[in-house]
C-alpha positions in Angstrom: 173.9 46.9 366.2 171.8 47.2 363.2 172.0 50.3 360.5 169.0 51.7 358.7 169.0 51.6 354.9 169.3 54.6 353.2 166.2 55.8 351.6 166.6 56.7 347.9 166.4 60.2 347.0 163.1 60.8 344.5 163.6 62.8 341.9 161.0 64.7 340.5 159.1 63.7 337.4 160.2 66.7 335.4 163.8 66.2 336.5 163.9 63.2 335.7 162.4 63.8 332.3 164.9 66.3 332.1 167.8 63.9 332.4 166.7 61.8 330.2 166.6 63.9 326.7 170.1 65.0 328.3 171.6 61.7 328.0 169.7 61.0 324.8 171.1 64.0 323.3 174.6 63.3 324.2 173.8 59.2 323.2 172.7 60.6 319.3 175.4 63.2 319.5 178.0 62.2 316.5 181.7 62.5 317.2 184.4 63.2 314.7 185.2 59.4 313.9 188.9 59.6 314.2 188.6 61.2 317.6 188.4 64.5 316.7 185.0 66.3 316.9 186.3 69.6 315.2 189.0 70.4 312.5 190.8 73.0 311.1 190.0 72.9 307.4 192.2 74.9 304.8 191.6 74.8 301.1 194.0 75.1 298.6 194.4 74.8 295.1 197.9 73.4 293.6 198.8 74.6 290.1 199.6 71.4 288.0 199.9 72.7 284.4 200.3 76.4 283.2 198.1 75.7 280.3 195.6 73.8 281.7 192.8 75.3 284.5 193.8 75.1 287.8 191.7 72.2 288.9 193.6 70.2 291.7 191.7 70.8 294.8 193.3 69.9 298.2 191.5 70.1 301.6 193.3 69.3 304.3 191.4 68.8 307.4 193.7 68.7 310.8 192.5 67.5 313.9 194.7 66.9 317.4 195.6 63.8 316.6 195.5 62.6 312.6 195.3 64.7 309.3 192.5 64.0 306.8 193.6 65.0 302.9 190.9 64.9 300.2 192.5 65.8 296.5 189.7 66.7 294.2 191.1 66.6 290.3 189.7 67.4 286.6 192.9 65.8 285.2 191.4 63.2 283.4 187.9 62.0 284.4 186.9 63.7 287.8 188.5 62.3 290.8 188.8 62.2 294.3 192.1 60.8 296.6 191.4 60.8 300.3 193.8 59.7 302.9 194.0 59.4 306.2 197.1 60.4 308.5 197.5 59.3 312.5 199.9 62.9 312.6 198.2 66.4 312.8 201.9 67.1 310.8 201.4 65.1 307.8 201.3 66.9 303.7 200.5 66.6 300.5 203.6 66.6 298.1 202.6 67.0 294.5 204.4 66.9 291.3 203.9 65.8 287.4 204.4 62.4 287.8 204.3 61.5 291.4 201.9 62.0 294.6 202.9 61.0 298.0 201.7 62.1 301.7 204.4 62.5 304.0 205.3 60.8 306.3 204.6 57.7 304.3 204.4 56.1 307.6 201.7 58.2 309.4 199.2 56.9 306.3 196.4 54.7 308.1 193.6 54.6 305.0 193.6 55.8 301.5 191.2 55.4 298.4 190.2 57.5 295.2 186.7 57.6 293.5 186.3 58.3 290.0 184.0 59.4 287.5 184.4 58.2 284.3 181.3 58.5 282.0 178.1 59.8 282.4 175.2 57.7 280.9 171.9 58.1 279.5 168.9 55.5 278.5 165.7 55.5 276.8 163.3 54.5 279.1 160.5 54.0 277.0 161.1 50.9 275.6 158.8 48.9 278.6 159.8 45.2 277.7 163.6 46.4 278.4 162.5 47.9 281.0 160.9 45.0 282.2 163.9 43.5 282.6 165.6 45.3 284.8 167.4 47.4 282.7 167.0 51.4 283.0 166.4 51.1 278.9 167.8 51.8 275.6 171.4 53.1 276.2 172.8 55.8 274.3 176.3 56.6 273.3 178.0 57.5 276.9 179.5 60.8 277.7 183.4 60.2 278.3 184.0 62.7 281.4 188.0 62.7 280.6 186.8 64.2 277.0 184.9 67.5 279.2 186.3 71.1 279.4 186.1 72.3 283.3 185.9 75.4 284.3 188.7 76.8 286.4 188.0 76.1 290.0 189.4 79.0 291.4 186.2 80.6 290.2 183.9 78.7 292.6 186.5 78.5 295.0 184.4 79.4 298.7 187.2 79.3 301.7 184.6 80.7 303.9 181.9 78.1 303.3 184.6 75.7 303.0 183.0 74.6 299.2 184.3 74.4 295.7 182.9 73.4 292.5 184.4 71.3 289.0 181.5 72.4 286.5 182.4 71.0 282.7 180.7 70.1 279.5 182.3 67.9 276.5 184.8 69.1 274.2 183.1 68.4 271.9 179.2 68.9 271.3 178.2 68.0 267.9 174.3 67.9 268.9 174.1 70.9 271.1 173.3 68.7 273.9 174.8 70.9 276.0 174.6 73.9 274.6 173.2 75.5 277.5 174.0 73.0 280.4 176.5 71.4 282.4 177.5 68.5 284.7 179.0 69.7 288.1 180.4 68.7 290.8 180.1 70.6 294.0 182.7 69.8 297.0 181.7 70.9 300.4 183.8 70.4 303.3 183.3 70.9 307.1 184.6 71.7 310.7 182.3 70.3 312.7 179.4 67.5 312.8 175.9 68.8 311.5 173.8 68.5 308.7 172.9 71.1 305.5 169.5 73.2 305.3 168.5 71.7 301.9 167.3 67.6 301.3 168.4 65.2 301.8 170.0 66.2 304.9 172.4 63.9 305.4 174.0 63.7 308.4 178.2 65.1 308.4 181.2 64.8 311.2 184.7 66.9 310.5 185.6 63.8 309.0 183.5 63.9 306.2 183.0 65.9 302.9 180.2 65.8 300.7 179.7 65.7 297.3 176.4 66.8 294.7 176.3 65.9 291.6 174.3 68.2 289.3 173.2 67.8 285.9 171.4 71.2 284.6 169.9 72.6 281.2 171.3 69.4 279.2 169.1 68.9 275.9 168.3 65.0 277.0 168.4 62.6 273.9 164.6 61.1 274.1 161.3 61.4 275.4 162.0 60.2 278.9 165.5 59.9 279.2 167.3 58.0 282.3 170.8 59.8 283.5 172.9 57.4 285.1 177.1 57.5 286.1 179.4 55.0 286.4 182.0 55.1 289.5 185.5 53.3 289.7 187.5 53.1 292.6 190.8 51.0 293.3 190.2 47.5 294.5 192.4 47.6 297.9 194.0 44.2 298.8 192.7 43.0 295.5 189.3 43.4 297.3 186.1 45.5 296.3 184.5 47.6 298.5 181.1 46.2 300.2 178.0 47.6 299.5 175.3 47.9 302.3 171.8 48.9 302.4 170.6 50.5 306.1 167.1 51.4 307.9 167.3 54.3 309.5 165.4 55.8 311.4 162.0 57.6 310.8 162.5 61.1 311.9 162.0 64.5 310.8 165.4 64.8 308.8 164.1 62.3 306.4 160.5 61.8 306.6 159.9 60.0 303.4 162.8 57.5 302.9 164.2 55.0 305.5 167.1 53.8 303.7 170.6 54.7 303.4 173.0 52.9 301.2 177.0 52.6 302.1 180.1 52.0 300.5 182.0 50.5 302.6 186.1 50.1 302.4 187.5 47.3 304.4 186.1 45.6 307.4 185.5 46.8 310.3 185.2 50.2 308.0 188.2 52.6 307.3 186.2 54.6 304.7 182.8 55.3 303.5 180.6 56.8 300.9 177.1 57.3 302.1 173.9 58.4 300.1 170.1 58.1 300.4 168.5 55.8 297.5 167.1 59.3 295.8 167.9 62.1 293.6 165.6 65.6 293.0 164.4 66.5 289.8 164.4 70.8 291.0 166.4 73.1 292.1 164.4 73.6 294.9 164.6 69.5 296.5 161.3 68.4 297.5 160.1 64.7 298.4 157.5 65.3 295.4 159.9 65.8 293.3 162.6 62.7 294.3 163.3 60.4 291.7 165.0 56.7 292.9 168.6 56.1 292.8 170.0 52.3 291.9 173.0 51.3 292.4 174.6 47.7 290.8 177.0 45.6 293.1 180.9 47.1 292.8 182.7 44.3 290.7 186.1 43.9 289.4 186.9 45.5 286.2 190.0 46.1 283.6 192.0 48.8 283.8 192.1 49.2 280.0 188.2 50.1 280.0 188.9 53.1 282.1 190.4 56.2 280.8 193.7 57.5 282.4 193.5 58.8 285.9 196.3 60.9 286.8 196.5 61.5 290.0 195.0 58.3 290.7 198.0 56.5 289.3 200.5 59.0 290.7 199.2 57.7 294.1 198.8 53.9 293.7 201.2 53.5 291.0 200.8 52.0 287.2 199.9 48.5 287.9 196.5 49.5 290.7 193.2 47.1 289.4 189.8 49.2 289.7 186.3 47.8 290.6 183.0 50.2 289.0 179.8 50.2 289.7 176.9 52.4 288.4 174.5 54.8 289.8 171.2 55.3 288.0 168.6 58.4 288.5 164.9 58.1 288.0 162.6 55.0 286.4 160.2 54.9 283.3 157.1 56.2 285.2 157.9 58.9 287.8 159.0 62.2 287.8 161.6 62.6 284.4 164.5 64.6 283.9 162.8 66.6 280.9 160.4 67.8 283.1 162.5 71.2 284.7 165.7 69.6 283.1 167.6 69.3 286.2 168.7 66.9 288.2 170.8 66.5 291.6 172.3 63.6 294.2 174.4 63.7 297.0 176.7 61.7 298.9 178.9 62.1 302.3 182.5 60.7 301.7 184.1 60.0 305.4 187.2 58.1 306.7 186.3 55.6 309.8 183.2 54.3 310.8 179.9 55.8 308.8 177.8 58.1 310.4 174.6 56.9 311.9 171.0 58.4 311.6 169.2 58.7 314.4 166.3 60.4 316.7 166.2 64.4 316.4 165.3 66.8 319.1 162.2 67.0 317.9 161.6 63.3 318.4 163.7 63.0 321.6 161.3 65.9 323.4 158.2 63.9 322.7 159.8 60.9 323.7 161.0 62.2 327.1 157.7 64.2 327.7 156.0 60.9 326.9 158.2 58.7 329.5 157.9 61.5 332.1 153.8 61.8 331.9 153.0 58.6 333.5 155.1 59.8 336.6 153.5 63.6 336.1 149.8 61.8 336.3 150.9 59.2 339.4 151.9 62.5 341.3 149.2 64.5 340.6 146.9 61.9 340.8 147.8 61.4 344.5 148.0 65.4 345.0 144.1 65.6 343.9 143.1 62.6 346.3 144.9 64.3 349.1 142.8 67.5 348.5 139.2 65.2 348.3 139.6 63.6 351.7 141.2 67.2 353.5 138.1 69.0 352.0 135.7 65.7 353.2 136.9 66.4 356.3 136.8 69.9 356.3 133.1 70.0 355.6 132.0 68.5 359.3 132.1 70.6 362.3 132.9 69.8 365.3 129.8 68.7 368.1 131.7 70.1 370.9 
């Protein structure tokens, strides 16, 4: 007894063209990297000192299965502490001398980034900057040595944003007079990405940061704004840092790059940025200026300034690693020019987030696989037609 083979069901060209921007949409989809593709995000800031602003930030971010806390902090130079909990239950206990999540034992990841001085250099001198230095430095600005604003002023719950905005102590030259260096927090729910450039790409387990520098008097002709960042070397280790293609798309038509800090290996936390920084208010490719960044490397503790709640976490004896971030280069677009400048960075726990092909792209893409199918069919559809009307045209002799 034999049995006929089934014949395969065709699918229609347009159907099938149909399923596959589905599966590429669900393929570029980003979930939440700790399993958790939404979270319930709360902000909350913790007094710390009567007569001192009220800048200690937490956001907690509570998903089904793991807690993420992210302590922002104007105690000192400006700071971030972010941990990561496997227990939706987990808190932040806070007092003068001592941080601690709890329970101790639900703590998977933790790190801190800090800012301790913002730099400037006189790009103008071109045999310095020959050499692959951003120029002439000038005396550094000591961010532990800045009055901040009180935070509860910016303080968004809604939008899920806050922002530290400071300027020295001190100003002997008026520098800034009328401007300020901020630092504008931005939490999220859910995975997406901002209106504004450079549109990079956020999951609930993320936050970003922007770092905005605005109406500072700069100290020469074409001045260089740079800022160093420290962070604690875990297991006596620095983090890696890794430059990536991504993807040409519509988010980011103009720069293919993204560079990554990455803690541990495989991953357990990030800090992702594009290699630019805007000049305007109003971001515009025209107006991007390049961002370097030198290698983390090991550096003393007794070159940093004190870090509160850095120290409260870690303990007294925690080594640091720096490394520096520099804006703009000694021919394009300068900082004088609308006396502004701004750069962003998505801080995550887990694995980073990965670029890749928007709807946009993904329409074209399936339209284009599906039209060699679309032509075969109606290719054969218009010869039918031919020979019926060929035939059509004799009559019969009977």
């Amino acid at each position: 007894m034999f049995w006929e083979r089934p014949q395969a069901r065709r699918v229609p060209a347009s159907r099938r063209s149909l399923l596959l921007l589905q599966c590429l949409l669900l393929l570029r989809a980003p979930a939440g990297l700790l399993g958790d593709q939404t979270r319930r995000v709360s902000l909350e800031v913790i007094p710390w000192r009567t007569a001192l602003p009220q800048n200690l930030l937490h956001i907690r971010a509570v998903g089904a299965n793991s807690t993420i806390h992210y302590l922002w902090s104007s105690l000192g130079p400006p700071a971030v502490l972010f941990v990561a909990t496997d227990t939706p239950h987990s808190v932040l206990s806070v007092n003068w001398s001592c941080l601690a999540v709890l329970p101790a034992e639900s703590v998977r990841f933790s790190s801190a980034l800090i800012f301790p001085r913002l730099f400037e250099f006189d790009s103008t001198n071109s045999s310095e900057v020959k050499d692959g230095s951003p120029g002439k430095p000038y005396p550094p600005y000591l961010l532990a040595n800045f009055s901040w604003d009180d935070i509860n002023s910016t303080l968004d719950p809604t939008k899920l944003s806050a922002t530290l905005q400071g300027c020295p102590s001190k100003d002997p030259s008026g520098a800034f007079s009328n401007g300020s260096l901020a630092f504008k927090v931005q939490a999220f729910s859910s995975s997406g990405r901002p209106d504004h450039l450079p549109r990079l790409l956020h999951t609930a387990d993320t936050s970003q940061l922007e770092v905005v520098l605005s109406g500072v008097v700069p100290q020469g002709n074409h001045s260089l704004f740079g800022l160093e960042v420290a962070t604690p070397a875990l297991d006596s280790e620095c983090p890696q840092l890794k430059k990536l293609d991504s993807i040409d798309d519509e988010y980011c038509p103009s720069v293919f790059q993204l560079d990554q800090l990455l803690w541990r290996s495989p991953p357990e936390g990030f800090l992702q940025w594009r290699p630019i920084a805007f000049s305007q208010k109003q971001p515009a490719w025209k107006t991007a200026l390049p961002c370097r960044v030198s290698p983390p490397a090991p550096t003393l503790s007794t070159l940093l300034p004190q870090l509160p709640i850095v120290r409260a976490f870690f303990g007294p004896s925690v080594n640091f690693c720096t490394f520096n971030l520099t804006f703009g280069d000694s021919t394009g677009p300068a900082y004088e020019d609308q006396r502004y400048l701004s750069w962003s960075a998505v801080l995550g726990i887990g694995i980073p987030t990965m670029d890749s092909f928007s709807p946009l792209v993904l329409g074209i893409m399936a339209v284009v696989m599906g039209l060699p199918a679309l032509l075969l069919v109606g290719g054969g559809l218009s010869l039918l037609l031919i020979r019926h009307r060929r035939y059509s045209e004799y009559e019969p002799i009977n």
